[in-house]
C-alpha positions in Angstrom: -78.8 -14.8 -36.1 -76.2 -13.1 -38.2 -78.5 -14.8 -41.5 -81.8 -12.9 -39.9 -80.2 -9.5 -39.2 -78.6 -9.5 -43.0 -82.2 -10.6 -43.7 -84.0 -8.1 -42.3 -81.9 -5.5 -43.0 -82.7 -6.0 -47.3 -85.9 -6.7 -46.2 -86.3 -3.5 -44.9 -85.1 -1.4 -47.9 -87.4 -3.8 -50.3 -90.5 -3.0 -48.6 -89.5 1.0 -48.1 -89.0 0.9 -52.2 -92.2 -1.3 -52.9 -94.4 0.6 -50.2 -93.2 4.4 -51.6 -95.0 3.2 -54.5 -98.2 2.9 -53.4 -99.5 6.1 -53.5 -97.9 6.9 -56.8 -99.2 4.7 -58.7 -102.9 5.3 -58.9 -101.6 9.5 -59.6 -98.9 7.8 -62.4 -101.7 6.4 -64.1 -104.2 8.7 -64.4 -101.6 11.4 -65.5 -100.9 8.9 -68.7 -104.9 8.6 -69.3 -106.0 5.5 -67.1 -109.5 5.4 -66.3 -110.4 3.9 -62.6 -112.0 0.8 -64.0 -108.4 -0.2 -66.1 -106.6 0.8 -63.2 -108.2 -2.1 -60.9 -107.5 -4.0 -63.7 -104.1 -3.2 -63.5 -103.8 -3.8 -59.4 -105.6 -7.0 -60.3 -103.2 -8.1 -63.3 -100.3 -7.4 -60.8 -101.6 -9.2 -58.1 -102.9 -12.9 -60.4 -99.2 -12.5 -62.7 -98.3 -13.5 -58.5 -99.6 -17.1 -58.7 -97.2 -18.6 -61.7 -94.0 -16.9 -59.6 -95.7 -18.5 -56.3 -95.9 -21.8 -57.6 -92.2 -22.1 -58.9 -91.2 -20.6 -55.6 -93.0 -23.5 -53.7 -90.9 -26.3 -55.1 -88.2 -24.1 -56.2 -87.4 -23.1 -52.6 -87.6 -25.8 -50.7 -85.1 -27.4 -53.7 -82.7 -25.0 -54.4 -82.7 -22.5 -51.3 -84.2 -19.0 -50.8 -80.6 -16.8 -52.0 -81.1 -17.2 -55.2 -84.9 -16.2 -55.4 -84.5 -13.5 -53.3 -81.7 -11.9 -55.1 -84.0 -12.8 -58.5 -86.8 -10.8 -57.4 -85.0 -8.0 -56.3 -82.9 -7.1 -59.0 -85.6 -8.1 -62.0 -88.1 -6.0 -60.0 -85.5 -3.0 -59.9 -84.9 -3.4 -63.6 -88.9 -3.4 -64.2 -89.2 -0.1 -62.7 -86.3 1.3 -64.6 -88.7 0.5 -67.6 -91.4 1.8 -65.7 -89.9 5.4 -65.5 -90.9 5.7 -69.2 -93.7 4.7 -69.8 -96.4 7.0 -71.9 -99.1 4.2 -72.4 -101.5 3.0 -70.0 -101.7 -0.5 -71.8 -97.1 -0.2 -71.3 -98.0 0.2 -67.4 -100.3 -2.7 -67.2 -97.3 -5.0 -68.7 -94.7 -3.8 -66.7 -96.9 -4.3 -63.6 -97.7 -7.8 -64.6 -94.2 -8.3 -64.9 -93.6 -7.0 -61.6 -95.7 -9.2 -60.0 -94.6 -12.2 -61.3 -91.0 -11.6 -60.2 -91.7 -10.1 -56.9 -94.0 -13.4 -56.3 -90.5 -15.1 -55.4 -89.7 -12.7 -52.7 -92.4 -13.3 -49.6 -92.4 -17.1 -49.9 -88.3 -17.8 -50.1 -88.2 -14.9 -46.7 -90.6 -16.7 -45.1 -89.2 -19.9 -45.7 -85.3 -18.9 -44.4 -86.5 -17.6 -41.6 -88.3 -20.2 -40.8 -85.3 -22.8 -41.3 -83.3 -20.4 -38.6 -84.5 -22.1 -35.9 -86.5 -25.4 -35.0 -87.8 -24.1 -32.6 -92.0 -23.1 -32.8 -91.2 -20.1 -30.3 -88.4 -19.0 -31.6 -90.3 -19.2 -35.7 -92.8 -17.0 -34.0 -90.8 -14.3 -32.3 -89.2 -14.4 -36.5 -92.3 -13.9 -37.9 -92.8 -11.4 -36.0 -89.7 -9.7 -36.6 -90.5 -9.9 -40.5 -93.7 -8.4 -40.0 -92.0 -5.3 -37.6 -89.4 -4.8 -40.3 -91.9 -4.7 -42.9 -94.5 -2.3 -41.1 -91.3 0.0 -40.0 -90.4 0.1 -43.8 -94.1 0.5 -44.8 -94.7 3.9 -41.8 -92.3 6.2 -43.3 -92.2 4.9 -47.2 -95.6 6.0 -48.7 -95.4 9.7 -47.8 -91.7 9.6 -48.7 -93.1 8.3 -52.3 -95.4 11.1 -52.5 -92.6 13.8 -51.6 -90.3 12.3 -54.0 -92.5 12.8 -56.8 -93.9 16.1 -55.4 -90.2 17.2 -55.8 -88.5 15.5 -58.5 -91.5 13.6 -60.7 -93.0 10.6 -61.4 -90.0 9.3 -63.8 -86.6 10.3 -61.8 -89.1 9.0 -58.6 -89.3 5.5 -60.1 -85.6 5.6 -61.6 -84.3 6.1 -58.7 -86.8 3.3 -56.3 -85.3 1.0 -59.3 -81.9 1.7 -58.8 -82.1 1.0 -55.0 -83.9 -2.5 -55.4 -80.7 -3.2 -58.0 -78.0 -2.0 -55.4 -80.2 -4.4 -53.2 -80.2 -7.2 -54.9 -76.4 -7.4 -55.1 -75.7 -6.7 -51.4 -78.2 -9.5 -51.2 -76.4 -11.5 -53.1 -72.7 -11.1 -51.1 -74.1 -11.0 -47.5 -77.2 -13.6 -47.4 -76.8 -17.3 -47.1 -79.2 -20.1 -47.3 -79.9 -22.7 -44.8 -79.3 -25.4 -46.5 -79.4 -28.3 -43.1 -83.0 -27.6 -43.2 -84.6 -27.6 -46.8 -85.5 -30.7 -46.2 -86.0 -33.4 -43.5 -86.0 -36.3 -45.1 -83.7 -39.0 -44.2 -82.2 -39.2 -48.0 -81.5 -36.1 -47.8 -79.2 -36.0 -44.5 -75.4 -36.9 -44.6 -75.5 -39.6 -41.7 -78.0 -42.1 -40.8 -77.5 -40.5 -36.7 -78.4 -36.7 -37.6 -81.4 -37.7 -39.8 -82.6 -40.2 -37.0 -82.3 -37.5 -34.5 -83.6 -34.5 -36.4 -86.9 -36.7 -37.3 -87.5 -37.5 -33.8 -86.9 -33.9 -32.4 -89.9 -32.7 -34.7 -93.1 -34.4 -36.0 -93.5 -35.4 -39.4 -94.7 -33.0 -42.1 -98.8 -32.9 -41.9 -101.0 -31.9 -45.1 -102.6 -28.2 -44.2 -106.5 -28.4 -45.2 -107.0 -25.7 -47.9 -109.8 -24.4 -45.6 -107.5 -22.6 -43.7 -106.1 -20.5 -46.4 -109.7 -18.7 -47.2 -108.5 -16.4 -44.5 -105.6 -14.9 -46.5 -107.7 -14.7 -49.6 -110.0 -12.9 -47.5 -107.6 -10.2 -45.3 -105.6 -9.4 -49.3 -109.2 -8.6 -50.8 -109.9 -6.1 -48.2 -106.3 -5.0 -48.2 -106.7 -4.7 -52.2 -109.9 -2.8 -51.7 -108.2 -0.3 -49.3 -105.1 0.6 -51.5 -107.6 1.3 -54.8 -109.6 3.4 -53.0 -107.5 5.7 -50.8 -105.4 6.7 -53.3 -108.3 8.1 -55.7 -108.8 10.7 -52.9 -105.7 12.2 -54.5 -106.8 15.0 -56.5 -103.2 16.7 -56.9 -100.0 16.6 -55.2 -100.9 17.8 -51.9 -103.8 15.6 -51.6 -101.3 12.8 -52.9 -99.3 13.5 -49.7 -102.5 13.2 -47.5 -102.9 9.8 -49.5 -99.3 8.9 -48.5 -99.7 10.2 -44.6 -103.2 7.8 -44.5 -101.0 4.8 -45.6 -98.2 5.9 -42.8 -101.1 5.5 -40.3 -102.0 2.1 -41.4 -98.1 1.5 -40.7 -98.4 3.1 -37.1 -100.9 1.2 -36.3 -99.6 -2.1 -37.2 -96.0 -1.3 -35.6 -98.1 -0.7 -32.4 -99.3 -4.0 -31.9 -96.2 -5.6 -33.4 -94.7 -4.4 -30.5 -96.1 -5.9 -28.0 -94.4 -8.7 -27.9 -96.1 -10.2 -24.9 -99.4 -11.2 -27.9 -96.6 -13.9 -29.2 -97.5 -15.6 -25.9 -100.9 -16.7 -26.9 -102.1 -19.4 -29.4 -101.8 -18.3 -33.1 -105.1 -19.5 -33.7 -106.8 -17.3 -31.5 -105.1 -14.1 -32.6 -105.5 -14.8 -36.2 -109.3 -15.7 -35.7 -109.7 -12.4 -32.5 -107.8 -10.0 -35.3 -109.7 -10.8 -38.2 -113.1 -10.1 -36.8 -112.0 -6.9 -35.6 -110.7 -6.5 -38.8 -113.7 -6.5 -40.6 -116.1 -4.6 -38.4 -114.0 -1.5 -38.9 -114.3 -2.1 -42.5 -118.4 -2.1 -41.9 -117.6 0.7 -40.1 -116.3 2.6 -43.2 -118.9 1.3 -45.2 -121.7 2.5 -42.8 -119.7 5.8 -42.6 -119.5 5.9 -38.4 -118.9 8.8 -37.1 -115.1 8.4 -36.5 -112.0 10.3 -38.4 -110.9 8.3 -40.8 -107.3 8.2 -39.8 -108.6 6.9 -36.7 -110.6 3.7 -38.4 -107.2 3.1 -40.7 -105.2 3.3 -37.1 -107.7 0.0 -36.3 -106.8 -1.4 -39.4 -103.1 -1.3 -39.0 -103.5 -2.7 -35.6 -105.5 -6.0 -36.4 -103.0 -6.0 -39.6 -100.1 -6.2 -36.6 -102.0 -9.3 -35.3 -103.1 -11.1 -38.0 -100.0 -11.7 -40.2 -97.7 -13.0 -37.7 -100.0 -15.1 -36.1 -100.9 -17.0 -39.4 -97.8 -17.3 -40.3 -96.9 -19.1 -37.4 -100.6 -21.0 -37.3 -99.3 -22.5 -40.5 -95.6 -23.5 -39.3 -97.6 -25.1 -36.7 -99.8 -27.1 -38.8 -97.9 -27.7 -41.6 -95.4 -30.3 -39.0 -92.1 -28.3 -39.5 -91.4 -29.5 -43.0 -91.9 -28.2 -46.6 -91.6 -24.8 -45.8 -90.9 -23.1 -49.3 -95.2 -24.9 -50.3 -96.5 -23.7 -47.3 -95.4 -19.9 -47.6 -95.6 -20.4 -51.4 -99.4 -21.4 -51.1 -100.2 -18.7 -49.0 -98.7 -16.3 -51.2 -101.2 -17.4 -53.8 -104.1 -17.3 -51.4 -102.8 -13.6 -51.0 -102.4 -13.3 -54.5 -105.8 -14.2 -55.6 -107.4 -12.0 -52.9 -105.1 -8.8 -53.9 -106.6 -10.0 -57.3 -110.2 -9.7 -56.6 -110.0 -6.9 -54.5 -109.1 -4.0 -56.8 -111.3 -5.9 -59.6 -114.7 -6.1 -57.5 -113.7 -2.5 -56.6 -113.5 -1.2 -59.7 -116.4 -2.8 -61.3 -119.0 -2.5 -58.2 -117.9 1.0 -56.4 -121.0 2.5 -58.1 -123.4 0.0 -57.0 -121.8 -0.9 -53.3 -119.2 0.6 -50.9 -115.9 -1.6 -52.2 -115.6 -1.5 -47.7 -118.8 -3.8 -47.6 -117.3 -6.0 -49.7 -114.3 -6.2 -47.4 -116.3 -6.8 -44.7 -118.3 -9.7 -46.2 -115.3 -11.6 -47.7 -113.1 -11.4 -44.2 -116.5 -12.6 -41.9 -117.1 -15.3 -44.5 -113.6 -16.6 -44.2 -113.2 -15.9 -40.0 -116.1 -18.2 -39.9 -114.6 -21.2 -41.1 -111.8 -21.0 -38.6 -113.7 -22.3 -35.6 -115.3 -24.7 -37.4 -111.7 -26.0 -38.8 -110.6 -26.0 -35.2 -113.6 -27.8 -34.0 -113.8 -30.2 -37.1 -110.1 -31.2 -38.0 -110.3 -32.8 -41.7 -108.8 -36.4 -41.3 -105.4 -36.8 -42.8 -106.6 -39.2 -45.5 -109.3 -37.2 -46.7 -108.6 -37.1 -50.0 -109.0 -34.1 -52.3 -108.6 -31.9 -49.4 -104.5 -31.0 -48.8 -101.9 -30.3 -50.2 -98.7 -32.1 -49.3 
């Protein structure tokens, strides 16, 4: 327990630096002569630089522990945005953002994975899933307007100088006061220090099961919709003060997410259910802004924050539950890169199609296409030797 408080507790200050960013970014670039089209290239570029880091942290992780990967990402990403505070150059920006997101790909999957190892047991994984996503949407409330104040007051570069040095201080208190879980990287016998333990441990849980790659359409679908909301939103910022409303509108989706985080009781029913429930929802608000209902918009982005609440605990634990209890570090790893390649395609289709569609549709379409292959996955589980169809 002492692991998961240290845990969330650096958790908490990396997602309040990385989250102050958002609606500074979009403003940053066009003040250095960024047109909208290169700057959903740039959200894109950030988001597909994810999947090399996502793949070494798969293997990586479950190797080597989560410490070191954490501590990594933090203190290269701090270092990036020290660069970052000087940049002149749009085509400088888009480097140091792919950069970015190629280290910060080791932080969500080696997280995931400690807090996963905590415990073995599947109620207990839950209730810490939970608890990651409550620390991050409690970062994530307050962080966005306190980006836009910071560089209201002080500027774009001392606004990123500073959000660099704090993910540096980070790092190292990161480094001193979290410890890996090392009993539980792996489960095979080989790999335990008696023949008793190893017998025991593989009888308390079942064995590792491959996760059909159907399953992880969802993800791609829930990050392209997500992608598509944080281009848009901040090109309503026409100067500072409308760069605050931008930060207040990404508080809201916060608020709305820490909402149903709270209520802990939705923890009690089956993950499948709430992920499949929450993603529907999810994307009839988004029709909802593309149709332009007749609702405040704060209000729709309060829905989204909600079904946000739902959805990303309750996957996270639907894979713990599929993936058998083992191989942690792949499974968070792979849906990581199911969330990189939708953050990808998001702020590309976006950028390219926002003249020809509302970017919202899109949203909508890409999370009913990928809700509709849930029950069918439930209904139709893919037999375990199917080949060409897992990962393991």
């Amino acid at each position: 327990m002492k692991t998961a408080i240290w845990l969330y507790l650096f958790l908490f200050v990396a997602f309040f630096d990385l989250h102050a960013q958002y609606p500074i970014l979009t403003p940053f670039a066009i003040s250095i002569g960024a047109a909208p089209s290169f700057i959903g290239l740039m959200m894109g570029m950030y988001s597909i630089t994810h999947l090399p880091g996502n793949l070494i942290a798969g293997f990586g992780v479950d190797r080597y522990g989560s410490r070191l990967f954490i501590v990594f990402s933090l203190m290269a990403a701090g270092i990036v945005l020290l660069f970052q505070s000087q940049v002149t150059d749009p085509w400088q920006l888009l480097l140091l953002r792919s950069i970015s997101g190629f280290v910060l790909a080791f932080l969500s999957p080696a997280c995931l994975a400690l807090l996963a190892r905590l415990t073995d047991d599947i109620t207990e994984q839950g209730k810490l899933m939970a608890g990651n996503g409550l620390v991050h949407t409690l970062a994530s409330v307050v962080s966005p307007a306190a980006g836009a104040y910071l560089v209201a007051k002080i500027g774009f570069s001392v606004a990123f100088t500073l959000l660099g040095w704090v993910l540096v201080i980070t790092a190292i208190c990161a480094l001193l006061f979290i410890k890996d879980i090392n009993r539980k990287l792996d489960q095979h016998p080989a790999n335990q220090t008696a023949a008793g333990p190893a017998k025991k441990l593989k009888e308390k849980k079942p064995a590792a099961q491959p996760l059909p790659w159907l399953v992880f359409l969802l993800p791609v679908g829930f990050s392209c919709a997500q992608g598509i909301l944080s281009f848009e939103l901040p090109l309503l910022a026409k100067s500072q003060e409308s760069m605050m409303t931008t930060g207040l509108l990404f508080s809201v989706i916060s608020i709305g997410a820490l909402i149903t985080l709270s209520m802990f009781f939705l923890n009690r029913y089956p993950a499948f259910y709430r992920t499949l429930l929450g993603s529907v929802c999810l994307g009839l608000l988004y029709f909802g802004m593309a149709a332009g209902v007749p609702l405040p918009l704060p209000v729709l982005l309060l829905g989204i924050g909600m079904m946000k609440g739902i959805i990303l605990p309750a996957l996270s634990t639907l894979l713990i539950e599929l993936s058998g209890g083992a191989k942690y570090g792949r499974t968070f790893s792979v849906l990581s890169i199911a969330f990189s390649v939708g953050a990808f395609l998001g702020p590309m289709l976006a950028g390219q199609l926002r003249d020809y569609i509302s970017p919202y549709f899109i949203a909508f379409l890409g999370l009913m296409l990928a809700a509709a292959f849930l029950p069918f996955f439930k209904l139709r589980p893919i037999a375990p030797n199917t080949p060409n169809t897992h990962f393991s």
